[in-house]
C-alpha positions as CSV (number, residue, x, y, z in Angstrom):
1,X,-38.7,-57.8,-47.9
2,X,-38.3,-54.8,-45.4
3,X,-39.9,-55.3,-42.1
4,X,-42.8,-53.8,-41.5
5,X,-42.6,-54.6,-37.5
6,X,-44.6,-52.2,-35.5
7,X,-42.6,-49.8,-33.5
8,X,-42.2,-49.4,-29.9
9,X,-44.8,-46.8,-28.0
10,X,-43.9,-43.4,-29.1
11,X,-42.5,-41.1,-26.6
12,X,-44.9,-38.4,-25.3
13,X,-42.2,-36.0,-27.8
14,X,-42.9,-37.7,-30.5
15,X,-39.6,-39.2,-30.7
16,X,-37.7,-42.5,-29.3
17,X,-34.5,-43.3,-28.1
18,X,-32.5,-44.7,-31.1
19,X,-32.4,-48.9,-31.3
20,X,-28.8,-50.2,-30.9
21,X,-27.0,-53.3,-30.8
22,X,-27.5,-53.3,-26.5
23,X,-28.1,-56.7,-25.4
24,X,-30.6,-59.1,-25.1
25,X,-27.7,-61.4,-24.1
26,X,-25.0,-58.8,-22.5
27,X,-26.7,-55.1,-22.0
28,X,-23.5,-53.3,-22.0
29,X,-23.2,-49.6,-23.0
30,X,-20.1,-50.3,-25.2
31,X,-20.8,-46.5,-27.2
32,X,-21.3,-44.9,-24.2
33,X,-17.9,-46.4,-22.8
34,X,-16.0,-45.8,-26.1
35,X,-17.8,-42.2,-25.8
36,X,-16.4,-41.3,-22.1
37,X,-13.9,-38.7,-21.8
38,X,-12.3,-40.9,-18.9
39,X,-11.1,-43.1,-21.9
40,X,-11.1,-47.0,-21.2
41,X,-8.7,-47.3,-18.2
42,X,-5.4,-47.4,-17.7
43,X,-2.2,-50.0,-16.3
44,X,0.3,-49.5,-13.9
45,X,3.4,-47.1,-15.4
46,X,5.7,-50.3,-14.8
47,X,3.6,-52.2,-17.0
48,X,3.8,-49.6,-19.5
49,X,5.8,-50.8,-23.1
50,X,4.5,-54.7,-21.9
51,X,4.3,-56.6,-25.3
52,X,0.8,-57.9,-26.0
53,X,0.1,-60.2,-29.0
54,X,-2.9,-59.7,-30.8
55,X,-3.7,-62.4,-33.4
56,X,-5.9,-61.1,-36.1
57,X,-5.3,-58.2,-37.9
58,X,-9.2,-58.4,-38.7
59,X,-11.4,-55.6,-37.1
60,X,-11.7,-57.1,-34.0
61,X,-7.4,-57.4,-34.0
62,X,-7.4,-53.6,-35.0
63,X,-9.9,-52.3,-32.8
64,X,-8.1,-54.1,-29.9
65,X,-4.5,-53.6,-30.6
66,X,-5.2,-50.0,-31.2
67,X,-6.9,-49.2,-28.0
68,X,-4.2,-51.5,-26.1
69,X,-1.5,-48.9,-27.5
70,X,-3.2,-46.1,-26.0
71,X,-2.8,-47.1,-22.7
72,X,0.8,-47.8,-23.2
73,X,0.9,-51.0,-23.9
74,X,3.3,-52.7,-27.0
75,X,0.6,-54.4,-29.5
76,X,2.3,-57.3,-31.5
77,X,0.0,-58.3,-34.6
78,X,0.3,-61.1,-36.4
79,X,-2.3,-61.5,-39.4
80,X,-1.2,-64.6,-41.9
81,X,-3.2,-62.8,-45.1
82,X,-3.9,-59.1,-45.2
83,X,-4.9,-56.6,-42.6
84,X,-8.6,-56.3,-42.6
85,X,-10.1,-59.8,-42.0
86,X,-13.5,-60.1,-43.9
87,X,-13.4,-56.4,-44.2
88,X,-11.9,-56.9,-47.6
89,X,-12.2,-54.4,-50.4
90,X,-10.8,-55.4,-53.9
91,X,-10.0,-53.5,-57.2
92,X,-11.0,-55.1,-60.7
93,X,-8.0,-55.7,-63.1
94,X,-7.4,-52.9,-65.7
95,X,-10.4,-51.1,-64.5
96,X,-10.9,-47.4,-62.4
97,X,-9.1,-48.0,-58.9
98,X,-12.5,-46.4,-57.4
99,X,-14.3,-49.4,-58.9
100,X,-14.3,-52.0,-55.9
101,X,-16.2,-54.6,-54.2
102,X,-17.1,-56.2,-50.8
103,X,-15.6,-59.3,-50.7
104,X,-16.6,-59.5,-46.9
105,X,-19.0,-57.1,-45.1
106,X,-20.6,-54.7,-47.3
107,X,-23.6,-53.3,-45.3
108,X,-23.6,-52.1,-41.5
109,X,-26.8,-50.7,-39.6
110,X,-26.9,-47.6,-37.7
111,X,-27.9,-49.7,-34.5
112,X,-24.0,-51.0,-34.5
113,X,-23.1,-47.7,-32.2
114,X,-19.7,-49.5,-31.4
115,X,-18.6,-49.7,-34.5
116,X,-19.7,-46.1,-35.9
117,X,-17.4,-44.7,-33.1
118,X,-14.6,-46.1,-35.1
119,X,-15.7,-45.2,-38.6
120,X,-16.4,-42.0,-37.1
121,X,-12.9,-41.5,-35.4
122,X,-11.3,-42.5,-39.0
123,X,-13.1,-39.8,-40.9
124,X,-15.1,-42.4,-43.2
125,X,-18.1,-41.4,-45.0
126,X,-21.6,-43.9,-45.3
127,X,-24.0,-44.2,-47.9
128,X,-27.3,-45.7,-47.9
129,X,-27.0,-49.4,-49.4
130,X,-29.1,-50.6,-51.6
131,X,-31.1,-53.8,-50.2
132,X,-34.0,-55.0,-51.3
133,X,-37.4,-52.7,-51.1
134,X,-35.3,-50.0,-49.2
135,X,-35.3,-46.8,-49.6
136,X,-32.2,-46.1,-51.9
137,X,-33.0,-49.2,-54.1
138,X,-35.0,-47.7,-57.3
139,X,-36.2,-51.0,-57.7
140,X,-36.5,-55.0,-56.7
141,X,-37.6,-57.3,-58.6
142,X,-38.9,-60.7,-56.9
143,X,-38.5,-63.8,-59.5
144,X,-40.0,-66.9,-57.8
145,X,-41.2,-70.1,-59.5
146,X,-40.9,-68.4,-62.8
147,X,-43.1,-65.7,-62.0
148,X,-41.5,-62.4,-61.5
149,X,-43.1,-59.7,-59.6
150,X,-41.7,-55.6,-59.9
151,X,-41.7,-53.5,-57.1
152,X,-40.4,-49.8,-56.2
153,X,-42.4,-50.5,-52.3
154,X,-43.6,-53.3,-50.6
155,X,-47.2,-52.2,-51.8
156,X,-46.4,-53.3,-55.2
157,X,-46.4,-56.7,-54.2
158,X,-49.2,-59.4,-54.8
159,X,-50.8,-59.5,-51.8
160,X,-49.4,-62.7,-50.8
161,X,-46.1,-60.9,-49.9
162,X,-48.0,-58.6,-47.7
163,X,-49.7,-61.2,-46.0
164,X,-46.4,-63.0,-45.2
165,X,-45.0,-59.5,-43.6
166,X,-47.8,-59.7,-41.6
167,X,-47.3,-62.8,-40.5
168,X,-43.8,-62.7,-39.8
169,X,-44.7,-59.5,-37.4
170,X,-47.3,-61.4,-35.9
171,X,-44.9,-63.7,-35.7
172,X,-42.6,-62.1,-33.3
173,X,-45.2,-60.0,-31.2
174,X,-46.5,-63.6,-30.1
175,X,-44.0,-65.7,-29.8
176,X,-40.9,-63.3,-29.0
177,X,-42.6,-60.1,-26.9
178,X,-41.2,-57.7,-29.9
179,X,-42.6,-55.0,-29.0
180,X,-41.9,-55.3,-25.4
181,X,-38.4,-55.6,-26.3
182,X,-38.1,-53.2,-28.6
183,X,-39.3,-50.9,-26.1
184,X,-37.1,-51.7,-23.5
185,X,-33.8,-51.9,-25.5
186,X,-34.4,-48.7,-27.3
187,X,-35.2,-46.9,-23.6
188,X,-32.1,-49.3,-22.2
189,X,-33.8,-51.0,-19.8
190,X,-31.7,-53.5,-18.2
191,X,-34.0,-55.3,-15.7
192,X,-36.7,-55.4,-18.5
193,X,-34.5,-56.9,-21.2
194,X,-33.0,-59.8,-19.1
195,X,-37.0,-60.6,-17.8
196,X,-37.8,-61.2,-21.2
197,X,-34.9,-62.4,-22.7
198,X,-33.9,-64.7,-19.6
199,X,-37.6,-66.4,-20.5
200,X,-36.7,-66.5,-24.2
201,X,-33.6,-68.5,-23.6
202,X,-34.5,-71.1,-21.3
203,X,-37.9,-71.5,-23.5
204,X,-36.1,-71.4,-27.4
205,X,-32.4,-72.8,-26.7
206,X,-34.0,-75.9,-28.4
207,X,-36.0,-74.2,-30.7
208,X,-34.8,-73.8,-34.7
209,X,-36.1,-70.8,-36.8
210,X,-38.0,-73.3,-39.0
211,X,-39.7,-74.5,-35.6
212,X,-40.4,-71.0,-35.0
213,X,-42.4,-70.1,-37.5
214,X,-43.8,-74.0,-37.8
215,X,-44.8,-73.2,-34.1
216,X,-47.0,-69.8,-35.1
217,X,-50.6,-69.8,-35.8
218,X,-49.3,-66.6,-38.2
219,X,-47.7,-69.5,-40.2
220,X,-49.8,-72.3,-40.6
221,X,-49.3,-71.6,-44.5
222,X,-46.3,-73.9,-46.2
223,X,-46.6,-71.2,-48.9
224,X,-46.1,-68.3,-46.6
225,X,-43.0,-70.0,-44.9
226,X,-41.9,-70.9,-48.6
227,X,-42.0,-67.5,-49.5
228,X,-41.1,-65.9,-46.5
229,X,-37.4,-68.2,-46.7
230,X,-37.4,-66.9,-50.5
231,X,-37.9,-63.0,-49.7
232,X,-37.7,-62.9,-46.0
233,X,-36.8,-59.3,-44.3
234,X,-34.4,-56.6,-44.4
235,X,-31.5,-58.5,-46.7
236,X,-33.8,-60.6,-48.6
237,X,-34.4,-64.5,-47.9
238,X,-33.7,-66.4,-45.3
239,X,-34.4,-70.1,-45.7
240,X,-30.5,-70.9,-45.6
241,X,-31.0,-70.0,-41.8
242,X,-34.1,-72.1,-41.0
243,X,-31.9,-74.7,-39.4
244,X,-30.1,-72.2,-36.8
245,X,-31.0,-71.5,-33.6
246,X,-34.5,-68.7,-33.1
247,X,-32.0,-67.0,-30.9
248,X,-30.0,-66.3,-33.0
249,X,-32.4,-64.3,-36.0
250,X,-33.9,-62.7,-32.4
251,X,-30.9,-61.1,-31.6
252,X,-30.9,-59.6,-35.3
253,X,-34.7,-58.5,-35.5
254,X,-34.4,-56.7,-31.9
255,X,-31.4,-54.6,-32.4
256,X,-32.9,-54.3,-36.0
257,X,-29.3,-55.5,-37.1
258,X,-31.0,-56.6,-40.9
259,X,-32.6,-52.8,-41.4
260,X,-31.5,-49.4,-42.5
261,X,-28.0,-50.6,-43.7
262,X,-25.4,-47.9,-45.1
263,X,-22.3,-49.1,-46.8
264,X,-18.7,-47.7,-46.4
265,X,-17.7,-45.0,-49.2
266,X,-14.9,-46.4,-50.8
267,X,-14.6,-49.7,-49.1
268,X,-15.1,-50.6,-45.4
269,X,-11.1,-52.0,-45.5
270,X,-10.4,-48.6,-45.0
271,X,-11.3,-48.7,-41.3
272,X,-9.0,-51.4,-40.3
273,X,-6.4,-50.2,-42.3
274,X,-7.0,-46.4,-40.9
275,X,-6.6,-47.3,-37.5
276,X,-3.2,-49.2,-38.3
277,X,-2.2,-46.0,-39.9
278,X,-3.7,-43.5,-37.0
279,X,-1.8,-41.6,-34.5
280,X,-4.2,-40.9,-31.8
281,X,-3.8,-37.4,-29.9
282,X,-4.4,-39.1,-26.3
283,X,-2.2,-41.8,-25.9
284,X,0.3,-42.8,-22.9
285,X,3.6,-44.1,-22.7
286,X,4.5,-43.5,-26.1
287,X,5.8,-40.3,-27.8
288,X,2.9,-38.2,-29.7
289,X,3.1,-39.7,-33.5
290,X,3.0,-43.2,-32.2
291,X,0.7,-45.6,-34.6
292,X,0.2,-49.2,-35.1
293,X,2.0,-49.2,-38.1
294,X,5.0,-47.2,-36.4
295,X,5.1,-49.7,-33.6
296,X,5.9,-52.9,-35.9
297,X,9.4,-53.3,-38.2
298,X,8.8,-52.2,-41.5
299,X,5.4,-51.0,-40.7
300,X,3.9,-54.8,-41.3
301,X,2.5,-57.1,-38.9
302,X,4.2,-60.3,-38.0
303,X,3.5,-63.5,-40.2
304,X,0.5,-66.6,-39.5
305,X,1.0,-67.9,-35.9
306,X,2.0,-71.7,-36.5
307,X,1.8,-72.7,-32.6
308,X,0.5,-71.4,-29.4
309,X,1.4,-73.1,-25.9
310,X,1.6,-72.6,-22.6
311,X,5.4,-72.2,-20.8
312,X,7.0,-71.5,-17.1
313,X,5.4,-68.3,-15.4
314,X,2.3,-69.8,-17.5
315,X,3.2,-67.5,-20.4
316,X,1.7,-67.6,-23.6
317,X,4.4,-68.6,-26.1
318,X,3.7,-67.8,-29.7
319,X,5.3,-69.4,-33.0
320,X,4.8,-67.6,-36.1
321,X,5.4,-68.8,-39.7
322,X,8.5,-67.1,-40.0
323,X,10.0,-69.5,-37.5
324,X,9.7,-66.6,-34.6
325,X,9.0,-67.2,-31.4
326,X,8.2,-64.9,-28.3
327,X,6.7,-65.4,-25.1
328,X,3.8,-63.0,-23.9
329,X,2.2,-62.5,-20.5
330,X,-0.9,-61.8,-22.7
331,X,-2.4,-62.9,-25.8
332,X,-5.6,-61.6,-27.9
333,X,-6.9,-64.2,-30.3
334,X,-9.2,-62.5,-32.9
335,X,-9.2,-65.1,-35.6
336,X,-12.2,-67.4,-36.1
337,X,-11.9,-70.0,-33.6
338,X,-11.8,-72.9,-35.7
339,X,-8.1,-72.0,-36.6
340,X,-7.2,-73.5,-33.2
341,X,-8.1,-77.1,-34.1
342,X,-6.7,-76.6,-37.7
343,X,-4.0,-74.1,-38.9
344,X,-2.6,-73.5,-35.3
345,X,-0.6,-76.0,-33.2
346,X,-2.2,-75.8,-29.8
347,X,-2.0,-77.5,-26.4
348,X,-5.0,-78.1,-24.8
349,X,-3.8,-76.2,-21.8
350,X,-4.4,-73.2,-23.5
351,X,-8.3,-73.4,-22.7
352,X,-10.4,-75.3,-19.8
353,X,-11.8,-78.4,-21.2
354,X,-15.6,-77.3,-21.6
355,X,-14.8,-74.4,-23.5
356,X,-12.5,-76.6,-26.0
357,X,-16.0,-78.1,-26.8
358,X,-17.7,-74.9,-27.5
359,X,-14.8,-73.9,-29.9
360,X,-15.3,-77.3,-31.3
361,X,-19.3,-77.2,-31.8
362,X,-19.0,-73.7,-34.1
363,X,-21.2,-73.8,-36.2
364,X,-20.2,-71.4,-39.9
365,X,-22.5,-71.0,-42.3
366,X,-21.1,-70.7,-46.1
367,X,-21.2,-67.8,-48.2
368,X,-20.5,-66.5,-51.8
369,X,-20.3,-63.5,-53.9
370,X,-19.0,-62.5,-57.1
371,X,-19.0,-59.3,-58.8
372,X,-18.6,-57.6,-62.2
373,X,-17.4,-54.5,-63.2
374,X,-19.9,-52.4,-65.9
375,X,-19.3,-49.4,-68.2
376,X,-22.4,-47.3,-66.7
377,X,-25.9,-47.9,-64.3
378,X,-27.6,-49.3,-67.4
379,X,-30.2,-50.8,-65.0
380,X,-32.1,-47.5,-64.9
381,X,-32.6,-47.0,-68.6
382,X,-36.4,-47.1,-68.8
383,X,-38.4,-50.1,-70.7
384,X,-40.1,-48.3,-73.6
385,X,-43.2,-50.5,-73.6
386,X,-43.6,-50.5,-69.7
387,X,-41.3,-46.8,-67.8
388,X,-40.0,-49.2,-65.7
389,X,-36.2,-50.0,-64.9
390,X,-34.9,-52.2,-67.3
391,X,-33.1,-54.2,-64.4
392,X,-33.7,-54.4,-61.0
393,X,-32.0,-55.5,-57.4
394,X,-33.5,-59.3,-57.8
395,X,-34.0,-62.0,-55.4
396,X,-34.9,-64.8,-56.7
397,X,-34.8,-68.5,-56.0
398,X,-33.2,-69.2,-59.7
399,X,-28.7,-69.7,-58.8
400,X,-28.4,-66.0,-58.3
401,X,-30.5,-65.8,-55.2
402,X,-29.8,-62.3,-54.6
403,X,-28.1,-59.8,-57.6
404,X,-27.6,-56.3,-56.1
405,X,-26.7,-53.1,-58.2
406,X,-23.9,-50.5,-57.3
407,X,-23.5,-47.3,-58.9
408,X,-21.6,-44.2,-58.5
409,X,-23.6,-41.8,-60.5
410,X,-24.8,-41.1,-63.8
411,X,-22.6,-42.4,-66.6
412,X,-20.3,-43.5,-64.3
413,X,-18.5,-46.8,-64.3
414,X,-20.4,-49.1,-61.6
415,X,-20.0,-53.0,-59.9
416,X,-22.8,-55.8,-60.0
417,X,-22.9,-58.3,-57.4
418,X,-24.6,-60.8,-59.6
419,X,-24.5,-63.2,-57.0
420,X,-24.8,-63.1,-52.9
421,X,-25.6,-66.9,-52.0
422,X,-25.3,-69.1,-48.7
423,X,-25.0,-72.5,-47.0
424,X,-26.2,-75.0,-49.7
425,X,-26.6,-72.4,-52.4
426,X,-22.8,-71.2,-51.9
427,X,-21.4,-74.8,-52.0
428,X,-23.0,-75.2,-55.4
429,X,-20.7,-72.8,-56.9
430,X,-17.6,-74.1,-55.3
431,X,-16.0,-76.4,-57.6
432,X,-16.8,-73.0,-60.5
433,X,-14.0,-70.8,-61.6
434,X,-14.8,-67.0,-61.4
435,X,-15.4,-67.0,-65.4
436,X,-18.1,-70.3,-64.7
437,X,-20.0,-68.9,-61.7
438,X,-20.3,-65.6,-64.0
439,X,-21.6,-67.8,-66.9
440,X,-24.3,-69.0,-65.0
441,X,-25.3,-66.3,-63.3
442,X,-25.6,-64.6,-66.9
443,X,-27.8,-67.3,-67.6
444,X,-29.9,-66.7,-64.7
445,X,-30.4,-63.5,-65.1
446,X,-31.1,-63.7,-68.9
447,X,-34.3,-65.5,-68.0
448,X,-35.6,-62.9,-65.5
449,X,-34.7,-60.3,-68.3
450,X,-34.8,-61.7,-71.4
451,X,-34.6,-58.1,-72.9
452,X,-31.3,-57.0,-71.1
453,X,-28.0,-57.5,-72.7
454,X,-25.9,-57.6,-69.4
455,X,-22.4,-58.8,-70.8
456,X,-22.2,-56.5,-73.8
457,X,-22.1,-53.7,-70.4
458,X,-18.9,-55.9,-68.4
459,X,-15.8,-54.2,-69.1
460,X,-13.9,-56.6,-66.8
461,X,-13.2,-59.8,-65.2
462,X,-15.0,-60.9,-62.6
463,X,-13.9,-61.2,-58.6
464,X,-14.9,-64.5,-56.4
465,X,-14.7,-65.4,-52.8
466,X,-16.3,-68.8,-51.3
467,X,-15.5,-67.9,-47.4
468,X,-15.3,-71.9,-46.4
469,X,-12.8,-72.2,-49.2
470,X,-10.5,-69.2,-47.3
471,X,-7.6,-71.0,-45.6
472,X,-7.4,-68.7,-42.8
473,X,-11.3,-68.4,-42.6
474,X,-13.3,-71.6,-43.5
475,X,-16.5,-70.2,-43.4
476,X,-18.3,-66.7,-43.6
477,X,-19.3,-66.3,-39.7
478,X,-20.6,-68.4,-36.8
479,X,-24.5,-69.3,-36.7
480,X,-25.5,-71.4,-34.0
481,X,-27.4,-74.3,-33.9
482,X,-30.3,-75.3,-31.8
483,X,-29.0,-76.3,-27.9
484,X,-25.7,-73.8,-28.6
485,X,-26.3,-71.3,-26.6
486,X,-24.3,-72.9,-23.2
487,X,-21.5,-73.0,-25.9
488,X,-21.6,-69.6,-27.0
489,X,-21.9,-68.1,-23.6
490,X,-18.4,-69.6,-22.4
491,X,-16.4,-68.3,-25.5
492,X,-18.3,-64.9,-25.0
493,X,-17.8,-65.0,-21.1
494,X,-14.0,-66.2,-21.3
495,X,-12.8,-62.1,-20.7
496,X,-13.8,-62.6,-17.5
497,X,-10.8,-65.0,-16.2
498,X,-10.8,-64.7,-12.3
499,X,-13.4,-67.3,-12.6
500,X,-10.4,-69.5,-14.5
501,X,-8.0,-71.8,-13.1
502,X,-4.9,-69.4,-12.8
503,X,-2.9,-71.8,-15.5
504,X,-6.0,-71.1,-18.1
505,X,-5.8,-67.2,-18.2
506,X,-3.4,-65.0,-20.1
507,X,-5.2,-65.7,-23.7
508,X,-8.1,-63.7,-24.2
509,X,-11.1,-65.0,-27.2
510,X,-12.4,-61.8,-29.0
511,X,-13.5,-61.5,-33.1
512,X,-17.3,-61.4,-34.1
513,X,-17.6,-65.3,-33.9
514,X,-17.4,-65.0,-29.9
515,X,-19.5,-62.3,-30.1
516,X,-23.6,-62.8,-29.7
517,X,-24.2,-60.6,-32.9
518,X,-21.6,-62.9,-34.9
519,X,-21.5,-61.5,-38.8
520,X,-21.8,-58.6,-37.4
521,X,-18.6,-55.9,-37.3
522,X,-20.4,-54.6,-33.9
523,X,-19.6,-57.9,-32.1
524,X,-16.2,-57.8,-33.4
525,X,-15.8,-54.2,-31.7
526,X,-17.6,-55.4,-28.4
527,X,-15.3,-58.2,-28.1
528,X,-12.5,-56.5,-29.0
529,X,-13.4,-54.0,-25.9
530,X,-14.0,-57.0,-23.5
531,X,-10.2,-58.2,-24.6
532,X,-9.2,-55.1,-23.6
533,X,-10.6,-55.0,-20.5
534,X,-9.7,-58.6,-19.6
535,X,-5.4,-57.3,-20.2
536,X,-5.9,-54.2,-18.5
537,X,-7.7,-56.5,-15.6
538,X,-4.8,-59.1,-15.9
539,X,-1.8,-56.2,-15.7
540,X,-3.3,-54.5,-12.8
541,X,-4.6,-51.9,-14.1
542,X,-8.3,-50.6,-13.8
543,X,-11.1,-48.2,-15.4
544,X,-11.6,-44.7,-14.4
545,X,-14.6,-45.2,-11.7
546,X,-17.1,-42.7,-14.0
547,X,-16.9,-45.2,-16.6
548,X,-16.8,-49.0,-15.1
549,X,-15.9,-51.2,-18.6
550,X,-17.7,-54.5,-19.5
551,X,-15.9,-56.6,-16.7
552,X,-17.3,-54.3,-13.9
553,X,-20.4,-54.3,-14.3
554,X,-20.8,-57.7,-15.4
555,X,-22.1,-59.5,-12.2
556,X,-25.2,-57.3,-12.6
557,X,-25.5,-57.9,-16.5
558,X,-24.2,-61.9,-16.7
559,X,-26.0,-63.4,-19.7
560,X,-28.4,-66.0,-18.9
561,X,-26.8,-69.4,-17.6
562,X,-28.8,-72.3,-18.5
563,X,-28.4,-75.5,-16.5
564,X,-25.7,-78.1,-17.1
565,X,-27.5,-81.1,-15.5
């Protein structure tokens, strides 16, 4: 269900600032940097042509290796499964090429400022997705307990639904200060955002979403928090995260991360893969026509690392599967983290002890799609008896949970997600082949249309992914826990080394799991940039003083630090 949370104070214009992805945790300007015609600093000319491994060739790898070759520096990627990460677009067998489907990330919100830069940069186009009750979704259909409510806006709901929207905004007005923060993070209002947020922390560390809403007067109602985890906000339900950590579904309803979403046109593995491919016109060191792609042998990056440890002049020496290995003064790990106790041979010099832990207490949550390729949007053929669509974007609590509808005009060949599922609800398809999952869902869906002949419209097989089944992912992103912040803070805070012991710097944490917005392609940007910073920092070499980067400023911006004791 979309939220309905009241805005902040309108401006005496009329208008207000734009809501981005700026704090609560880390208040950081990271568009405005990215925007600067200073650029994000340079290194010493002797350091120029220094080799750099970046580990990842996700977004976050990308994002970092590609700004790291701007300032002359030698990026060395190593990605063990495609370039891209969970930005992964795929085709459908025999089918149109321009038929495709998010495996990963699908659905990015104009508040992710960061990551528009890049998207911008590459010349891709967005398009308004179609999530429940939004604006470019004809139609939703809610199908709960066997009863199935049809909707084109929220004010086609029961009244039950309405009443949950209203207590969910009454939810965070009282117990999280939305409006206040809304407010102050739209207007960028540093001191104001850490007051409120600084509170927040030390008061809801503990605190699960469940407990949240348990704890609200708006909530009282078992039925209301039922159907509030069935339907929920912005995506649709959200009872798979009732266990995490309030702080975490904060962070998402403040920087309205869950609202407004726009989709990549033709896949949003085109960005990664663009900025492998692009030549950028300012760039040091290295002749003009200089890429990514240019900069590696055969225009591919290097293999899975198989080892990381620490050696003499407390290098960073890196094993890949090829058998390769090289030595780096520097070292940008972009993966998710839990491929340091698993896949990757490490020494546990490579990280102080306490933030070992943190990498150990990640916390992924599970996630499934699958999707099916279909001769035409038959969806918005009319029902004679009713005018309505025949099918409709559908959450429901039936397998499915959320079935979302894709098409690229009129008579055109379009994709079904017939499935979007989480935590407990993904692991229940895990043992199913593609062709099983797809006969279930069928069967689902048969029972919420009864009169819709879906199959007779598939004209090809259907694609899979289970993220904790990926070897080189085991999960879909980090979702803390209650008590996690202290945990997240260190891997977030780890750019900064001068506050390391000299033999624990030289490998730098970055990716969206570090990140305080994790699932989010913004906090794989954001930490890309504070990677950045932290080499540039290591090598000597500084920001342009118009434009102070993430490490400058970040005595006066330090998240919160809880006590230890």
């Amino acid at each position: 269900m979309t939220s309905t949370v009241p805005n902040a104070v309108q401006h005496t214009d009329g208008a207000q600032p734009p809501i981005t992805m700026f704090g609560p945790d880390f208040p950081y300007a990271y568009d405005d940097f990215l925007a600067h015609p200073a650029g994000l600093g340079q290194i010493p000319a002797t350091e120029h042509g220094t080799e750099v491994a970046v580990v990842g060739g996700g977004l976050s790898g990308i994002v970092a290796a590609y700004e790291l070759m701007k300032m002359g520096l030698k990026p060395v990627v190593y990605e063990a499964d495609r370039i891209g990460g969970r930005l992964r677009t795929v085709g459908f067998d025999g089918c149109d090429p321009s038929l495709t489907a998010e495996m990963g990330a699908m659905r990015f919100p104009p508040s992710s400022t960061a990551l528009q830069h890049y998207i911008d940069l590459v010349g891709l186009e967005t398009r308004p997705f179609p999530n429940p009750l939004a604006e470019a979704t004809p139609s939703t259909v809610v199908d709960l307990k066997g009863e199935t409510h049809y909707a084109e806006t929220v004010e086609d709901l029961p009244q039950v639904y309405r009443d949950v929207a209203d207590a969910w905004n009454r939810c965070l007005e009282e117990g999280a200060d939305f409006s206040d923060m809304n407010r102050a993070m739209r207007e960028r209002d540093v001191p104001r955002i850490r007051e409120i947020w600084s509170r927040l922390v030390e008061e809801l560390d503990n605190q699960t979403f469940y407990g949240f809403l348990c704890d609200s007067e708006a909530f009282k109602s078992f039925r209301h928090r039922e159907i509030f985890g069935q339907v929920g906000f912005g995506t649709g339900g959200w009872d798979t995260d009732f266990p995490n950590s309030i702080l975490e579904i904060l962070r998402v309803v403040y920087t309205e991360a869950d609202d407004h979403h726009r989709g990549i046109v033709g896949g949003s593995q085109q960005l990664p893969l663009r900025l492998w491919e692009r030549e950028p016109e300012k760039i040091v060191h290295w002749p003009y026509g200089t890429s990514l792609k240019s900069l590696h042998v055969n225009g591919e990056p290097r293999p899975a690392v198989t080892r990381l440890h620490r050696t003499a002049g407390n290098r960073i020496t890196v094993t890949d599967a090829s058998g390769n290995i090289r030595s780096y003064r520097a070292v940008i790990f972009t993966a998710q983290s839990w491929m340091l106790l698993s896949k990757i041979a490490c020494d546990d010099e490579l990280f102080p002890i306490d933030h070992w832990t943190a990498i150990e207490r990640t916390h992924y949550m599970e996630s499934s799609k699958l999707f099916v390729p279909v001769d035409r949007p038959f969806w918005l053929d009319k029902d004679e008896k009713t005018g309505r669509d025949v099918m409709s974007m559908t959450l429901t609590d039936r397998m499915t949970r959320g079935t979302y509808l894709l098409d690229n005009g009129p008579d055109q060949p379009a994709v079904i997600c017939l499935s979007y599922t989480w935590c407990d609800d993904s692991l229940k398809w895990l043992p199913l082949s593609a062709n099983e999952r797809m006969e279930v869902m069928l069967k689902s869906l048969g029972e919420i249309y009864p009169k819709v002949d879906i199959r007779k419209h598939i004209i090809g097989n259907p694609v899979t992914v289970s993220w904790e089944n990926e070897p080189y992912f085991m999960g879909a992103f980090k979702a803390n826990l209650p008590g996690h912040y202290r945990y997240q803070r260190r891997l977030f805070t780890h750019f900064m080394q001068d506050r390391l012991p000299e033999d624990k710097r030289g490998i730098f944490l970055a990716g969206d799991d570090i990140s305080w917005t994790a699932g989010w392609a913004e906090g794989a940007v954001q930490t890309a940039l504070n990677a950045v910073w932290g080499v540039m920092h290591q090598l000597g070499g500084a920001t342009d003083p118009t434009n102070p980067g993430p490490g400058d400023v970040y005595d006066e911006i330090a998240p919160v630090e809880l006590p230890e004791d």
